[in-house]
FINUVEX-377855 format. One record per residue: y, z, x of N, C-alpha, C in turn. Coordinates in steps of 0.02 Angstrom, whole numbers, plus 50000, padded with zeros to 5 digits. Layout:
N
YZXYZXYZX/...
end
This chain:
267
533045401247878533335405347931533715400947982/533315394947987533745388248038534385388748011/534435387747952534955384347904535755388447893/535315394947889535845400147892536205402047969/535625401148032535785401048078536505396748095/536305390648068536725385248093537495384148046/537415389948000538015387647945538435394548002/538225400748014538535404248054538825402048117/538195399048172538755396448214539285390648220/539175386148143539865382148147540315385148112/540335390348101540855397748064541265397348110/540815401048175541215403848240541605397348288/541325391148260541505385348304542185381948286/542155383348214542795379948194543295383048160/543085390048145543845393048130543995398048177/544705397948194544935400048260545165407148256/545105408548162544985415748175544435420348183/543935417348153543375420248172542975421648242/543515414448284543375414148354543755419848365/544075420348361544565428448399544425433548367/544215434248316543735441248296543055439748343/542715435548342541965438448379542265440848446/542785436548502542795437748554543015444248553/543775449048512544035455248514543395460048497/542845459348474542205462048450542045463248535/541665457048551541485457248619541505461048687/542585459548691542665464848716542675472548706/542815473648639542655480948631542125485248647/541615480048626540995484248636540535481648714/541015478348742540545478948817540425473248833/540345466948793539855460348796540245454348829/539885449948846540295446348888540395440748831/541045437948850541465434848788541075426348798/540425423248737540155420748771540315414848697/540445410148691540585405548632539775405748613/539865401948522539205403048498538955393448533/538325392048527538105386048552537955382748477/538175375848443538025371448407537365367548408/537195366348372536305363148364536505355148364/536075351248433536005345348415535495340748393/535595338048338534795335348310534575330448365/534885328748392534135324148444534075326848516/534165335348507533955336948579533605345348558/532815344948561532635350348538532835358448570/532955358248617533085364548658533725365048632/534095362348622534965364848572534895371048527/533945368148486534275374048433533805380548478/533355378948513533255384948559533895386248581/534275385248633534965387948660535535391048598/535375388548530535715391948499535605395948470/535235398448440534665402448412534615409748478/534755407048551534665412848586535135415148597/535865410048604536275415648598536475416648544/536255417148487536565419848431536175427748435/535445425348449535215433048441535415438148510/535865433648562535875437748616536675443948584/536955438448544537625440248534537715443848456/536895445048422536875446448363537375454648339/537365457848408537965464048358538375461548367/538925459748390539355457448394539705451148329/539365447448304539125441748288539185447048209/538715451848208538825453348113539315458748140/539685464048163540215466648165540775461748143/540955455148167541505451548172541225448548099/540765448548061540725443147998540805449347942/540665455447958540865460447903541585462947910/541845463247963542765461647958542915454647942/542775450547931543045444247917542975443247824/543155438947818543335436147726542965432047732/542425431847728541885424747718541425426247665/541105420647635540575421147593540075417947634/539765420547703539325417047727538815427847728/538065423847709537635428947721537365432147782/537695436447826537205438347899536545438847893/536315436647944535735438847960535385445847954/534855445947918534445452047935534115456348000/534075462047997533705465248062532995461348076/532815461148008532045458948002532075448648013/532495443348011532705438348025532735440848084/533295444148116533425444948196532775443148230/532255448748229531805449948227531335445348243/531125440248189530805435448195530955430248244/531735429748243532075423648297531765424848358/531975431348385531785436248453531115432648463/530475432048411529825432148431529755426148429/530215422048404530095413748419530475410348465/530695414948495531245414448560530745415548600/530425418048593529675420648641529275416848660/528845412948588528505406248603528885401448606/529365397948601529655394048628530085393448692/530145398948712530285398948803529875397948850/528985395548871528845392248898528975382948892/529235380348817529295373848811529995371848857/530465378248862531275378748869531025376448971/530675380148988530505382849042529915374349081/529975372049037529455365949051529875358849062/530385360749011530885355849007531425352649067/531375360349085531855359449145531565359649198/531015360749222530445360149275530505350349275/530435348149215530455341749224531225337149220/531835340349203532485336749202532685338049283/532395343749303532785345949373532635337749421/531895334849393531825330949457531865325049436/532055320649477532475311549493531725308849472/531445308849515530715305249514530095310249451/530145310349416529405315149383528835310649380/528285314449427527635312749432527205313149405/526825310049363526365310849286525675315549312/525855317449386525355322249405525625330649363/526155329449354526365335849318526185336349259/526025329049207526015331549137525125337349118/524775335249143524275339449138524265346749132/524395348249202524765355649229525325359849181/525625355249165526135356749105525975359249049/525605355149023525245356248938524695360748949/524345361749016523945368249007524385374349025/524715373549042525115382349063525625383648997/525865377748959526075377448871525385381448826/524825378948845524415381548798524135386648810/524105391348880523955396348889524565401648864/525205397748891525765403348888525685405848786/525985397648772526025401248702525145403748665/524735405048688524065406948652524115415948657/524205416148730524425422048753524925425548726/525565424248715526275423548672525835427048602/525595421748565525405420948506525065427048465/524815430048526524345438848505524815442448498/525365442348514525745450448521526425447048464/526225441248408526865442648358526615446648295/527415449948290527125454848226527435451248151/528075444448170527955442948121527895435048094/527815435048026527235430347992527695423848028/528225420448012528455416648053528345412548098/528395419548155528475417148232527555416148250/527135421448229526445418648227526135412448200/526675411248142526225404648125526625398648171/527265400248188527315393748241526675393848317/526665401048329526415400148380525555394648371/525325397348304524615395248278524825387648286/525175384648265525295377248261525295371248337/525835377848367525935374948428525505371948477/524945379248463524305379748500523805372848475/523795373948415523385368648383523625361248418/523985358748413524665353548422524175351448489/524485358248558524325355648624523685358048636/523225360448607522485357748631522285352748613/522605347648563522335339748533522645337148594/523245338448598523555335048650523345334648699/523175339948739522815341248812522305337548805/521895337548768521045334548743521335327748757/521655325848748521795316348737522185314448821/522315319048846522885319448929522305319048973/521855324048948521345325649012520595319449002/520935315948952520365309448958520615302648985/521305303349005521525295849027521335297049088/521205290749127521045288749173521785290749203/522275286749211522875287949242523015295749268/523185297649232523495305049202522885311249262/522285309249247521905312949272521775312449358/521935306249359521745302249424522325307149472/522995304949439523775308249459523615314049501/523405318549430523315328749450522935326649506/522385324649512521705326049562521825322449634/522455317549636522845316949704523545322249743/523665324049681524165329249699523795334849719/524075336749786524045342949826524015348649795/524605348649764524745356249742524215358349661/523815352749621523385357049593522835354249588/522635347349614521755346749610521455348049559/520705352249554520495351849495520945359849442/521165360349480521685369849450522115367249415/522325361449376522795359849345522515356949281/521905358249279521575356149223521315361349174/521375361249115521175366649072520395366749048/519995361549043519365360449035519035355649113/518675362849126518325362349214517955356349186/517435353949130517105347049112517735340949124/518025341649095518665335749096518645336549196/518655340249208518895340449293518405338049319/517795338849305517075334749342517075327249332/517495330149264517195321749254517775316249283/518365319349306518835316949333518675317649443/518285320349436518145320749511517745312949522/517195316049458516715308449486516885301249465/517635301149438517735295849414518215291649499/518645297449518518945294949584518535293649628/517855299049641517515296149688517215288849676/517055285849616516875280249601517205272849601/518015275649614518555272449621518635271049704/518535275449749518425277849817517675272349825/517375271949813516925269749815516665262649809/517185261049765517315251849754517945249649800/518255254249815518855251649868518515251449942/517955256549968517875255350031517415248250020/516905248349967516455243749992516855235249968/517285234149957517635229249947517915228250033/517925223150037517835218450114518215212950129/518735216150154519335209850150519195202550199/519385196650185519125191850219519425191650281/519255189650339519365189050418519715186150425/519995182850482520465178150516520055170250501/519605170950547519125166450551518865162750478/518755168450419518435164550372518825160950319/519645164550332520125161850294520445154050356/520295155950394520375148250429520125141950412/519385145250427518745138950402518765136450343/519105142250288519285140350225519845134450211/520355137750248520805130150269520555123950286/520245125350341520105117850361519845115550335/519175119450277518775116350214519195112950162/519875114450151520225111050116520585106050130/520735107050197521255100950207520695095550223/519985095550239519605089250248519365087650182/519285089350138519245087650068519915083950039/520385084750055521055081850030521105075650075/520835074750134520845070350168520255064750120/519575064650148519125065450088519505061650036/519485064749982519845062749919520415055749929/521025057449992521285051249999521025046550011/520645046650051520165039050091519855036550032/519535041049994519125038049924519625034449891/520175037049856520715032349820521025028549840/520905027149894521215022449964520625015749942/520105018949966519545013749954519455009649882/519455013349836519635011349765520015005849766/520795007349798521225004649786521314997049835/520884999249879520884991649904520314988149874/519614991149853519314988049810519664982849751/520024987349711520254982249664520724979349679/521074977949743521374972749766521134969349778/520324968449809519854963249832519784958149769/519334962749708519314959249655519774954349638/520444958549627520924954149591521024947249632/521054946949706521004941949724520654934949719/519864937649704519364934249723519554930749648/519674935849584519864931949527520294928349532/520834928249561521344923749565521274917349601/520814919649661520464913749710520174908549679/519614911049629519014908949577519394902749531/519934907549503520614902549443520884897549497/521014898649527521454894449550520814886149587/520414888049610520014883049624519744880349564/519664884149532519444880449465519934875049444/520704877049447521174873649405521174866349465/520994867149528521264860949564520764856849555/519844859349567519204855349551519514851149482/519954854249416520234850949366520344845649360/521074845649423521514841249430521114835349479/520614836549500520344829149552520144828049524/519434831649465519064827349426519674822949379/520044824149344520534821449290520874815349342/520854815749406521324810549459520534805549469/520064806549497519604802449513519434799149425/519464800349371519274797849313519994793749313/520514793549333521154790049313521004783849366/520824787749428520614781449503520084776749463/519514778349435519164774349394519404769349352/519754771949291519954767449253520294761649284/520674763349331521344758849360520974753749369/520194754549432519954749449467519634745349403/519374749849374519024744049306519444741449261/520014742749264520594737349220520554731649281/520724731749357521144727249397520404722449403/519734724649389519384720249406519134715449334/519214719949290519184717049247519864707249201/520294712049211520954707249206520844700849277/520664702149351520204697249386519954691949366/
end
């Protein structure tokens, strides 16, 4: 029925006589001269918008295809029919969509609120179709957003959102348990924020000065170190170096020796 839907209104879209038969239709019989709407695959409300005005414009629409030369099949009363009732459950999604495009900022306090007034509308919707179709979308839909809702109304985020926003508190929730249990989860959140105790003037001071005398501290130590092993190295160098001259006297007083015991000897 999509399929046929969509081969009709690119009928009316691209041949320019069929465009001037639906519109001379139009005016004849009263209707306002309204072009058919094209389906876009990556925007789901397209084929809602087209689908509605096709069925808004449906006499009009098979008057102008039974004067025309086409081998395209009209739609049935009983097709009509069905569209109408899935025009039905799918106009709270139409109606949700634009609740959320209208606004710059969207607040995830809305998605809750949303998906329960989706699953009431279409459940509600869902009793009064008569045919097989449009009931079994509605059966699906329903199915779909109570998993969905079930998995919304357990995030922390999401739940936290609704239960700060004004306008629905715990009334925006579809399971009153999910809502308790979202009450006592903020109060518990409320509850670790008051007793958390920000530090003073005073103790973030003392904290300073605890650091900068430790860094002080720390210098004097590597200070000390560092003249330590300057001491050492000296005392080693002190140590060598007296050693090497004690060398040189003993090696000079053994040379002073020999000399005198040659000159007294040769005597």
């Amino acid at each position: 029925m999509r399929t046929k839907s969509r081969k009709i209104v690119a009928y009316f879209r691209t041949s320019t006589t069929a465009k001037e038969r639906l519109t001379q239709v139009q005016e004849r019989i009263g209707r306002p001269s309204l072009k058919m709407i094209q389906e876009v695959d990556t925007r789901w409300n397209s084929t809602f918008h087209m689908l509605d005005r096709l069925y808004q414009q449906r006499e009009p629409v098979g008057a102008a295809l039974a004067s025309l030369n086409t081998d395209l099949t009209p739609l049935t009363s009983q097709e009509y029919e069905a569209i109408g009732e899935c025009l039905r459950v799918l106009s709270p999604f139409q109606q949700a969509t634009v609740e959320l495009s209208e606004e710059k900022r969207v607040s995830g306090s809305k998605v809750i609120p949303l998906m329960n007034m989706l699953q009431r509308a279409v459940d509600s919707e869902g009793t009064n179709m008569t045919t097989l179709m449009a009931g079994k979308l509605a059966e699906n839909l329903v199915r779909r957003l109570r998993d969905t809702l079930s998995n919304l109304e357990s995030l922390s985020v999401m739940t936290m959102a609704t239960m700060l926003d004004p306008r629905f508190r715990t009334h925006g929730f579809f399971s009153q348990s999910k809502a308790s249990e979202a009450v006592t989860r903020l109060k518990a959140e409320c509850a670790t924020a008051i007793s958390y105790k920000k530090p003073d003037a005073a103790m973030l001071m003392e904290e300073k000065i605890r650091e900068q005398e430790e860094q002080v501290l720390a210098w004097i130590k590597a200070k000390d170190e560092d003249i330590h092993n300057q001491r050492e190295d000296w005392k080693r160098e002190k140590a060598a170096s007296e050693a090497k001259m004690m060398a040189w006297r003993n090696r000079e007083k053994e040379g002073l020796v020999r000399w005198t015991y040659t000159i007294t000897v040769t005597s």
